[in-house]
C-alpha positions as CSV (number, residue, x, y, z in Angstrom):
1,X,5.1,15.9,-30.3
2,X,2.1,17.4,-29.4
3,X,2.4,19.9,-26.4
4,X,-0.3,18.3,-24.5
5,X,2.3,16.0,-23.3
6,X,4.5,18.4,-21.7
7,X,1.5,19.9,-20.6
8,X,1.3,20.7,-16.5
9,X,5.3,19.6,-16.2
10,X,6.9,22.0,-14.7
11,X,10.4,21.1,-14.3
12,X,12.7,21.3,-17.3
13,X,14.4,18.4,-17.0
14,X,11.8,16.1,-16.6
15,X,10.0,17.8,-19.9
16,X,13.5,17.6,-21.8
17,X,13.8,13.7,-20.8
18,X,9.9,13.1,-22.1
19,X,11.2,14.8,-25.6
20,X,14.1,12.7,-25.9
21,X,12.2,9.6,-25.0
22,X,9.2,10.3,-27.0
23,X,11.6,10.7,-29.9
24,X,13.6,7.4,-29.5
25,X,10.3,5.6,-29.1
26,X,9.6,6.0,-32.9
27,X,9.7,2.3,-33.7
28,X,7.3,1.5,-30.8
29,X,4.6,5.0,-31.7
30,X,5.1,3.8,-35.4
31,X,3.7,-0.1,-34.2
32,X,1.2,0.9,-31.9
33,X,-0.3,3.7,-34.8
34,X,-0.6,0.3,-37.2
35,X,-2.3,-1.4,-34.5
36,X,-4.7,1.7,-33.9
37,X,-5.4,1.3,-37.8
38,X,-6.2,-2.3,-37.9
39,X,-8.6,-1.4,-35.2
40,X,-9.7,1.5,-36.4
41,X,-10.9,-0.1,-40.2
42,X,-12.1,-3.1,-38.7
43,X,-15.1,-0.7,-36.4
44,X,-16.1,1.1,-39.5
45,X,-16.1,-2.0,-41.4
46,X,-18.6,-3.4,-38.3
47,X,-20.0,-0.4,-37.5
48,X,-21.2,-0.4,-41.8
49,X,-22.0,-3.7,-42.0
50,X,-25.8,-4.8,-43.0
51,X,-25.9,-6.7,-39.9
52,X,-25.7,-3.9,-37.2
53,X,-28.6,-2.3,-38.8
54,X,-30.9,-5.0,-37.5
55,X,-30.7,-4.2,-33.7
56,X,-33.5,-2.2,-32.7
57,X,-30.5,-0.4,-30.8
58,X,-29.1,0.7,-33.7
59,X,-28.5,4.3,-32.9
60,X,-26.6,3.9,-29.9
61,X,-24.5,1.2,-31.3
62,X,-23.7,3.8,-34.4
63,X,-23.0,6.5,-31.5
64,X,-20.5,4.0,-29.7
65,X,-18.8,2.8,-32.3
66,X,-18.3,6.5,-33.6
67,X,-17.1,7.3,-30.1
68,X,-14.7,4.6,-30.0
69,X,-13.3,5.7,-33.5
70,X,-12.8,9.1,-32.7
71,X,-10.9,7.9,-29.8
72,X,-8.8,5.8,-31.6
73,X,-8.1,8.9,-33.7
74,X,-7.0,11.0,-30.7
75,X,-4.6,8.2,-29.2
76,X,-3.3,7.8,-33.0
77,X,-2.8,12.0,-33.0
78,X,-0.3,11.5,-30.0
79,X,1.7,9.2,-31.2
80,X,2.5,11.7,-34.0
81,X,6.0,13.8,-34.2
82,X,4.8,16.9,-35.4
83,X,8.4,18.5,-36.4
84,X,8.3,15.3,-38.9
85,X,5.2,16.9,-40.5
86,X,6.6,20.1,-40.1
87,X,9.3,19.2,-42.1
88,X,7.6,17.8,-44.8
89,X,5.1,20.9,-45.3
90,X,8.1,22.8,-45.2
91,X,11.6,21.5,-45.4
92,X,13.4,24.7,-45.0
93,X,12.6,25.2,-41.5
């Protein structure tokens, strides 16, 4: 869990309630992360076809569809329990 969640949250509980129900949303993080993907390969797949290369707007429809991808990134980023990764890198801690 990254701590931009628990960021500005002041009271304890409230941050200790988020945590538990960030973990026990796994299955639901885990779906919506796949649906991020799907999205995700089917802009760069767009965003490389021949086709978009004939507007003569190319260049800002390159810079959206990079904005929206990096986006997409971020949103996938918090969905991510970073004591899993943790773990793996190092399972002794």
């Amino acid at each position: 869990m990254k701590t931009s969640w628990l960021s500005g949250i002041k009271d304890a509980s409230v941050k200790k309630e988020l945590r538990s129900n960030f973990l026990a949303s796994k299955m639901v993080r885990e779906r919506l992360a796949e649906m991020l993907d799907a999205k995700l390969n089917s802009s760069v797949r767009a965003s490389r076809s021949s086709e978009s290369y004939d507007s003569p707007n190319w260049a800002l429809k390159q810079a959206d569809a990079t904005g929206y991808q990096r986006a997409l990134e971020e949103v996938k980023s918090l969905l991510e329990d970073a004591s899993k990764k943790i773990k793996e890198i190092c399972p002794d801690s």
